[in-house]
C-alpha positions in Angstrom: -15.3 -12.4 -14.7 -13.7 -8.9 -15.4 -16.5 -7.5 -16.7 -18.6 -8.6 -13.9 -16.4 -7.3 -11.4 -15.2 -4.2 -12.5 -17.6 -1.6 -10.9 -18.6 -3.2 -8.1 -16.1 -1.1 -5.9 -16.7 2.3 -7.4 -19.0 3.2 -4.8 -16.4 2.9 -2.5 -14.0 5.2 -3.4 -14.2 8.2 -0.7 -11.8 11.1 -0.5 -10.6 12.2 3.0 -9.1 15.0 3.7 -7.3 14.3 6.7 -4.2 15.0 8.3 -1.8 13.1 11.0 1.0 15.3 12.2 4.1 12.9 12.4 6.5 13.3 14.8 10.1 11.9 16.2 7.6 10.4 19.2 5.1 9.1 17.1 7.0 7.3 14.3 9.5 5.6 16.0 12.9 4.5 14.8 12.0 0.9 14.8 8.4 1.6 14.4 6.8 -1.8 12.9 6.7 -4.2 15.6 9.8 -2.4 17.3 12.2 -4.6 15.0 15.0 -3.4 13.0 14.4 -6.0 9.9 10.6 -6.1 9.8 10.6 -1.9 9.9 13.1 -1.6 7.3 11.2 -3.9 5.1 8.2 -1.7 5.5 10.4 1.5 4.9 12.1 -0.2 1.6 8.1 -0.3 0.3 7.0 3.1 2.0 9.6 4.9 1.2 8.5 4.8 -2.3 4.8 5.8 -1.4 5.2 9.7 -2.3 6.7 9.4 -5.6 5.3 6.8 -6.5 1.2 8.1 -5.4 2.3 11.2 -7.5 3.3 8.7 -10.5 0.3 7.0 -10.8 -2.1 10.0 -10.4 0.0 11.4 -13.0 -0.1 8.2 -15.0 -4.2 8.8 -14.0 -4.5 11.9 -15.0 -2.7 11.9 -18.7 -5.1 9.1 -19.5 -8.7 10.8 -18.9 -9.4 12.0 -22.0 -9.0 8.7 -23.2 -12.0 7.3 -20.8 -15.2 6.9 -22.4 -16.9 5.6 -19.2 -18.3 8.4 -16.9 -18.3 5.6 -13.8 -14.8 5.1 -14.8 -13.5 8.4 -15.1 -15.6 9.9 -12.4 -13.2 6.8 -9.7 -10.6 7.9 -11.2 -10.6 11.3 -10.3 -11.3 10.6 -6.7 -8.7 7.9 -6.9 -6.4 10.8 -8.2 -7.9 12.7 -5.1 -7.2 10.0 -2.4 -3.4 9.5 -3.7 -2.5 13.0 -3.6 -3.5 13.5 0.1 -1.9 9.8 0.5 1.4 11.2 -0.8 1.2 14.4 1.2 0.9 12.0 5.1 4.0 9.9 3.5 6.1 12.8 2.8 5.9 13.9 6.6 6.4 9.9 7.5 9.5 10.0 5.4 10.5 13.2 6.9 10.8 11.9 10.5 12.9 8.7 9.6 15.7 10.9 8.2 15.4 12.7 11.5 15.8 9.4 13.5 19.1 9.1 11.2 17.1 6.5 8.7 18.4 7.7 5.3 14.9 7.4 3.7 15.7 9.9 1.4 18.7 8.2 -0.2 16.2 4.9 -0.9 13.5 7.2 -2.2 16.2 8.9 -4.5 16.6 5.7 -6.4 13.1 5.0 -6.9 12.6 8.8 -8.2 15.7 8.4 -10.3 14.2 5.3 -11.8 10.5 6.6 -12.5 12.1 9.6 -14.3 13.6 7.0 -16.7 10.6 5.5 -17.1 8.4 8.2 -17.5 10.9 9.3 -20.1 10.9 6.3 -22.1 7.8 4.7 -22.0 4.3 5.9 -23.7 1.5 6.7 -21.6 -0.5 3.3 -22.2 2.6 1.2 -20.8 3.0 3.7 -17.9 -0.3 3.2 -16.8 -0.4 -0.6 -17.1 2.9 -0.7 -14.4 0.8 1.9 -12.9 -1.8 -0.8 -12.8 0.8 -3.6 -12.2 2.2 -1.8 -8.6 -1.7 -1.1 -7.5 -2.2 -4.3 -7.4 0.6 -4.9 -5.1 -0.5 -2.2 -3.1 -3.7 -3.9 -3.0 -2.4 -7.4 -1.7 -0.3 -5.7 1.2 -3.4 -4.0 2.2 -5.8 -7.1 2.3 -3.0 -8.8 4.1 -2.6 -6.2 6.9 -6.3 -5.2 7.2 -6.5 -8.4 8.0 -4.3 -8.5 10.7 -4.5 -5.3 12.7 -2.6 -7.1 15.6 0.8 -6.4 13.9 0.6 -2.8 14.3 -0.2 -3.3 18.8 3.5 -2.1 18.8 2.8 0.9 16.9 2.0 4.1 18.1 -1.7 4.3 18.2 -1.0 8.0 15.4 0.9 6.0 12.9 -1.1 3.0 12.6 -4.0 5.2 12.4 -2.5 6.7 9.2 -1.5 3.5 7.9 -4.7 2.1 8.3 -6.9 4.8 6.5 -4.3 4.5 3.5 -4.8 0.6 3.5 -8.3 1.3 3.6 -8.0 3.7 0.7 -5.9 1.8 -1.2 -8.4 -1.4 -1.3 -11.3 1.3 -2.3 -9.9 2.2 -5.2 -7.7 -1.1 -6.1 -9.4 -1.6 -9.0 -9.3 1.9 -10.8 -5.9 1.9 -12.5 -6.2 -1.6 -13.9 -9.5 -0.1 -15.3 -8.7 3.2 -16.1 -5.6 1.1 -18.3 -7.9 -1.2 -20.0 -10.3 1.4 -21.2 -7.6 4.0 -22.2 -5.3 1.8 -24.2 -8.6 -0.4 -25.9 -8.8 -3.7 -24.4 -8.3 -6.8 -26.4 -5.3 -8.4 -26.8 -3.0 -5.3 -26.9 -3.9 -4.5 -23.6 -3.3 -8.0 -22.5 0.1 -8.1 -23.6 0.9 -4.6 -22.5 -0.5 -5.4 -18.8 1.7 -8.9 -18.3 4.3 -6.8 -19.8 3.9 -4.0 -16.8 3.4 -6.8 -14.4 6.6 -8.1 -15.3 8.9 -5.0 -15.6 7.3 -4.8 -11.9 8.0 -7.6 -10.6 11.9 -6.9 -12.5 12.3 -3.8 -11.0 10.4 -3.7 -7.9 11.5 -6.9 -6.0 15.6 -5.7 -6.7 15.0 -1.9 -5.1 13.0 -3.3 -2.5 15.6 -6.3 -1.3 18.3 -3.7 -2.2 17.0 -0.6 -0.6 16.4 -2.8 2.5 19.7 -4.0 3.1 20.9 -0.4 2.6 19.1 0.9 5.1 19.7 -2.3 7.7 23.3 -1.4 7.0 23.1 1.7 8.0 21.2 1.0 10.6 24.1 -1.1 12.1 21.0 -4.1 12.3 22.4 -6.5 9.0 23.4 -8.8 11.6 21.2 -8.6 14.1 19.9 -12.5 13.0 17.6 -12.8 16.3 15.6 -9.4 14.1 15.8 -10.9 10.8 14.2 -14.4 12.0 11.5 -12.0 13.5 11.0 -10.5 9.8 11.2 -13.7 8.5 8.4 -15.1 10.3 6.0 -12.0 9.6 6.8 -12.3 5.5 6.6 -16.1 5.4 4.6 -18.0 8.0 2.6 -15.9 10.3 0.6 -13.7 8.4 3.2 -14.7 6.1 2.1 -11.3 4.4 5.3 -11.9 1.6 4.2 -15.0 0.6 0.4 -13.8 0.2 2.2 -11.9 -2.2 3.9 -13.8 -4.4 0.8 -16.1 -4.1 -1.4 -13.0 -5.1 0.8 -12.7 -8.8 -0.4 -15.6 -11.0 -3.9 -14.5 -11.0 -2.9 -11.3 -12.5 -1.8 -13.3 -15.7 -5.1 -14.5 -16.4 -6.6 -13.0 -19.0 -9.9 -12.9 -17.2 -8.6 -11.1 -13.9 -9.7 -8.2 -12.7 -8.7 -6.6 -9.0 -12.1 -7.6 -7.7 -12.0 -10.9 -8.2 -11.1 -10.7 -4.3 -13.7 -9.2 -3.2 -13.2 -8.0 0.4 -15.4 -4.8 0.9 -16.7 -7.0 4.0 -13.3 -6.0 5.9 -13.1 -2.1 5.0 -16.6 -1.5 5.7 -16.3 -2.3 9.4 -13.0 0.5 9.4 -15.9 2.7 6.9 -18.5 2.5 9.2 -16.9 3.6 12.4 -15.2 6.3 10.8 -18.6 7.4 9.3 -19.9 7.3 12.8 -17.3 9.2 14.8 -15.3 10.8 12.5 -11.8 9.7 14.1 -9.3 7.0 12.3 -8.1 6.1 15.5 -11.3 4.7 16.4 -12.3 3.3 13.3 -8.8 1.1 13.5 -9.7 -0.1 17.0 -12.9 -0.8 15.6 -11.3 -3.4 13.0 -8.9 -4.9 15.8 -11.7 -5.3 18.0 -13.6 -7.4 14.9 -10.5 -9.4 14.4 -10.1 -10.3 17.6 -13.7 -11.5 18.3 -13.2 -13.1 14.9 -9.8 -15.3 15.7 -10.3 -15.8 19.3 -14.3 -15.6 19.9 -14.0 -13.1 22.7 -11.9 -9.6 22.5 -8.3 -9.9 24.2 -7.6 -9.0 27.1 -5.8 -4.9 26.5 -2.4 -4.8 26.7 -0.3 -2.5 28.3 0.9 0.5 26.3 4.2 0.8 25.1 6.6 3.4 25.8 6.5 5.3 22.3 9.2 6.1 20.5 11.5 3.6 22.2 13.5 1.6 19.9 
């Protein structure tokens, strides 16, 4: 099934240069679905987004010579491409949080601290296989949230905009580090055993900084008992979209010595967010463009608007 599936997304893999000036009214405090718990779950994982993009292009980029494929290598430098401008928007994202008095910089300090370790310790081949190992997370949240463009009706119309091209990016090129790992470190069984190891020292380090980094920043939020907030979250991570447990439900494939990233194929759903974009030129429009599809989709007729928030208001 890999080796069926391993190019059929190459063609997909666009770089675009663009830029979403972030501000204190644009990205408010409580930005995701104007909830305490449910934003400071998303800032545990995005908080990591600039160091880590700059990680795995790195990881990426130490590994080309090593790529005998030109379809391969050519993805992987416009996957190298899309991450660097993706880490450039997330910078300015994690900027405004520390001005609302979020101490994103204190949870991305960890993660660096811990990739510096990592990078110190670890060969090339076993950085690129957790390289491989966190794309695929990536990839999940994406599906999940493309999926469901209705979380984001809370969010300021510039931020979701953002976060929607980088989902849409990130499910382009979902497939590229996994390859770009297999073909670098051989294939066979050693790269088998190398990529469950990855997955696993993942999963080990991952799921601790997130949960960790998350009640850090709800404590000094002054939210970690705001229960009525973390029922909310709850609900979003485990029921409806349930996006966690999509998740955790998305791991045991990756064991399979046959996966590959593509095995979910869901071009179907970034197309309709391609194709308006290709036809104006403007992310804000593409995204309505995809909430527009889901709601004919879910409900067989498009809701009925809702007002606009007042953005910025926690």
């Amino acid at each position: 099934m890999a080796l069926a599936n391993r190019k059929i997304g190459y063609d997909e893999v666009v770089t675009r240069d663009i830029h979403f000036p972030m501000n204190i009214e644009n990205v408010a405090r409580h930005w995701f679905r104007n909830d305490p718990w449910s934003t400071h779950w998303m800032n545990a994982i995005l908080a990591a987004v600039p160091d880590g993009e700059r990680w795995v292009m790195n990881s990426a980029r130490r590994q080309l010579g090593k790529l005998d494929d030109p379809e391969v290598l050519n993805a992987a430098k416009e996957f190298i491409r899309q991450e660097r401008i993706h880490a450039r928007e997330h910078d300015e994202m994690n900027a405004i949080g520390v001005q609302h008095g979020v101490p994103i910089d204190k949870v991305e300090g960890v993660f660096k601290l811990i990739r510096k370790q990592l990078q110190h310790r670890l060969s090339d081949d076993m950085q690129s296989s957790i390289a491989a190992a966190f794309e695929h997370f990536t990839a999940i949240i994406s599906s999940v949230l493309l999926e469901h463009p209705e979380l984001f009706d809370e969010t300021h119309p510039d931020l979701r905009a953002m976060l929607y091209w980088h989902f849409v990016e990130e499910t382009e090129h979902k497939s590229v580090s996994y390859d770009v790992f297999v073909d670098a470190s051989g294939g066979g069984y050693r790269s088998y055993r190398l990529r469950i190891s990855g997955m696993l020292l993942a999963i080990a380090l991952g799921f601790p900084i997130m949960i960790g980094n998350q009640t850090y920043l709800l404590y000094k939020d002054r939210q970690i008992l705001n229960l009525w907030s973390a029922a909310k979250m709850t609900k979003v991570l485990f029921w409806r979209p349930g996006i966690l447990s999509k998740v955790l439900a998305g791991v045991p494939p990756y064991f399979s010595p046959t996966f590959h990233p593509w095995d979910d194929d869901n071009r179907d759903v970034i197309r309709i967010w391609k194709r308006a974009y290709e036809r104006t030129g403007d992310p804000h429009k593409a995204y309505q463009a995809l909430r527009d599809h889901r709601a004919n989709n879910v409900h067989g007729t498009f809701e009925t608007p809702q007002p606009e928030p007042a953005w910025g208001q926690a």
